[in-house]
C-alpha positions as CSV (number, residue, x, y, z in Angstrom):
1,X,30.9,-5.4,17.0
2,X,30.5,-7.9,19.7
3,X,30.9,-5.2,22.4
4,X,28.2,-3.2,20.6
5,X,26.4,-6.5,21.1
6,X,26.8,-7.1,24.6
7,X,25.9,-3.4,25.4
8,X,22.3,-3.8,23.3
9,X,21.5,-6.9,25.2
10,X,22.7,-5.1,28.9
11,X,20.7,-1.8,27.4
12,X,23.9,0.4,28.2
13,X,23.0,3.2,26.4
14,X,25.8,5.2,27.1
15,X,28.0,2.9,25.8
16,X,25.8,2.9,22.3
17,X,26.2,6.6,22.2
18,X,28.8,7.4,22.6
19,X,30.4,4.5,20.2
20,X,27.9,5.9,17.7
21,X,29.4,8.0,15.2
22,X,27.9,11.8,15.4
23,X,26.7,11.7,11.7
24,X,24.5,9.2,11.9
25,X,23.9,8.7,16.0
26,X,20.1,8.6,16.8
27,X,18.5,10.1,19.2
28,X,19.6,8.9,22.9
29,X,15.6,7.8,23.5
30,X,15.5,5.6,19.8
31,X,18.7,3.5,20.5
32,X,16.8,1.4,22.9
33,X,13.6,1.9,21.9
34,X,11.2,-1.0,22.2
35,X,11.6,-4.5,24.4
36,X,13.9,-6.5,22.4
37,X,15.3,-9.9,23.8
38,X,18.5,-10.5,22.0
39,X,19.3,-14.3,21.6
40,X,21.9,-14.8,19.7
41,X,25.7,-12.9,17.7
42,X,27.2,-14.6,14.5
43,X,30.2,-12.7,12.9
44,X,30.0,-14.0,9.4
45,X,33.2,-12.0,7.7
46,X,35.3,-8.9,8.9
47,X,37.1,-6.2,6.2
48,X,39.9,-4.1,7.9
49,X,39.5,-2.9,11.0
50,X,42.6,-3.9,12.2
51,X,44.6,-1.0,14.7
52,X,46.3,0.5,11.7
53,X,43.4,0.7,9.8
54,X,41.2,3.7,9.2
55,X,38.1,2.4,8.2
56,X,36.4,-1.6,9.1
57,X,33.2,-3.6,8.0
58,X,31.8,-6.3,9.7
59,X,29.0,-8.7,8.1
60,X,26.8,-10.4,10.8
61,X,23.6,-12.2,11.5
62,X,21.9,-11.2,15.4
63,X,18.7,-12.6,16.2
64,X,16.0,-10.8,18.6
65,X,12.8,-11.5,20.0
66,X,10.5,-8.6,20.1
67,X,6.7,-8.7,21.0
68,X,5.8,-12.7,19.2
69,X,8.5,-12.3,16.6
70,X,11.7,-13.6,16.3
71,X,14.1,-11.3,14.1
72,X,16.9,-12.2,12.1
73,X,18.9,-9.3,10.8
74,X,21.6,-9.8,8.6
75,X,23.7,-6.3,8.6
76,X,27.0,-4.9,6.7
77,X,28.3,-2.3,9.3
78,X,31.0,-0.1,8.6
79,X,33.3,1.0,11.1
80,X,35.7,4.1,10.9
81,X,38.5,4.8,13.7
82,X,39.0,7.9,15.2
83,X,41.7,8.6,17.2
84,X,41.7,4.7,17.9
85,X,38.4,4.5,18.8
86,X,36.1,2.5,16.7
87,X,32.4,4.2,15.8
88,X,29.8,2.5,14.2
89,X,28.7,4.3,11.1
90,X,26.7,2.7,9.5
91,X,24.9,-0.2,7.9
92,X,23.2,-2.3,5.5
93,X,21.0,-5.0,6.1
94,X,18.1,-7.6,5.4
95,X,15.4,-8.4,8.0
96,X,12.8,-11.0,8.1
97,X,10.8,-12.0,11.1
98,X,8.6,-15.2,11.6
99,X,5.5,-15.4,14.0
100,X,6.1,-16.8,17.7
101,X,3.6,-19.2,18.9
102,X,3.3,-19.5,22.5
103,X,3.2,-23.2,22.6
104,X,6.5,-24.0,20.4
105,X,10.4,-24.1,21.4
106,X,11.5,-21.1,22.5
107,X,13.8,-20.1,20.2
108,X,16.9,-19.3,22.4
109,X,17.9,-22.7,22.9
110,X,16.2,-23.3,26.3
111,X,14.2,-25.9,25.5
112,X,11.3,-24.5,27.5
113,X,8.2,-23.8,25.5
114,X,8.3,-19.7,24.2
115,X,5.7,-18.9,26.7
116,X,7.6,-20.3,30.0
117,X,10.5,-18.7,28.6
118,X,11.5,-15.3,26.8
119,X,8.0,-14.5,26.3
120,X,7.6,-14.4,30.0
121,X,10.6,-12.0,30.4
């Protein structure tokens, strides 16, 4: 999960692809689609997944700043391993988003004010 992270937040979309299971993988050009600034990972709870393991889940919270919103996405992914190679296959999950104002705290952490900060980027 945290690889599939990293490679959202670098935009490697090869990476994504091909880690993708073929039954559900999107379209190359929707993986990335949109201008997302991803701020933060929390791994809440792991099932399985271990080497010997066929299928995994993994429970997290990521949050993302896209446009003036901040996202926080709470997703159930399931994992299966083929030929020890994990591919994501899919997921359930809960979204809310909250309204950005310019003049507030970013909400990365910086302490700079939203518009000096990730808004700007």
């Amino acid at each position: 999960m945290r690889s599939r992270y990293s490679a959202f937040c670098k935009k490697e979309l090869s990476y994504l692809f091909n880690s993708w299971h073929p039954a559900n993988r999107p379209a190359a050009e929707e993986i990335l689609a949109g201008k997302v600034h991803y701020i933060s990972l929390q791994i809440i709870d792991t099932e399985k997944g271990l080497a010997e393991d066929e299928t995994g889940e993994v429970t997290f919270i990521v949050r993302y700043i896209e446009k003036d919103q901040l996202f926080t996405m709470k997703e159930k992914s399931s994992f299966v391993n083929q030929q020890g190679k994990w591919l994501y296959l899919d997921g359930e999950n809960q979204l809310s988003r909250e309204n950005l104002k310019k003049n507030s705290l970013c909400p990365c952490g910086s302490g700079k004010k939203f518009k000096r900060c990730c808004h700007a980027s």
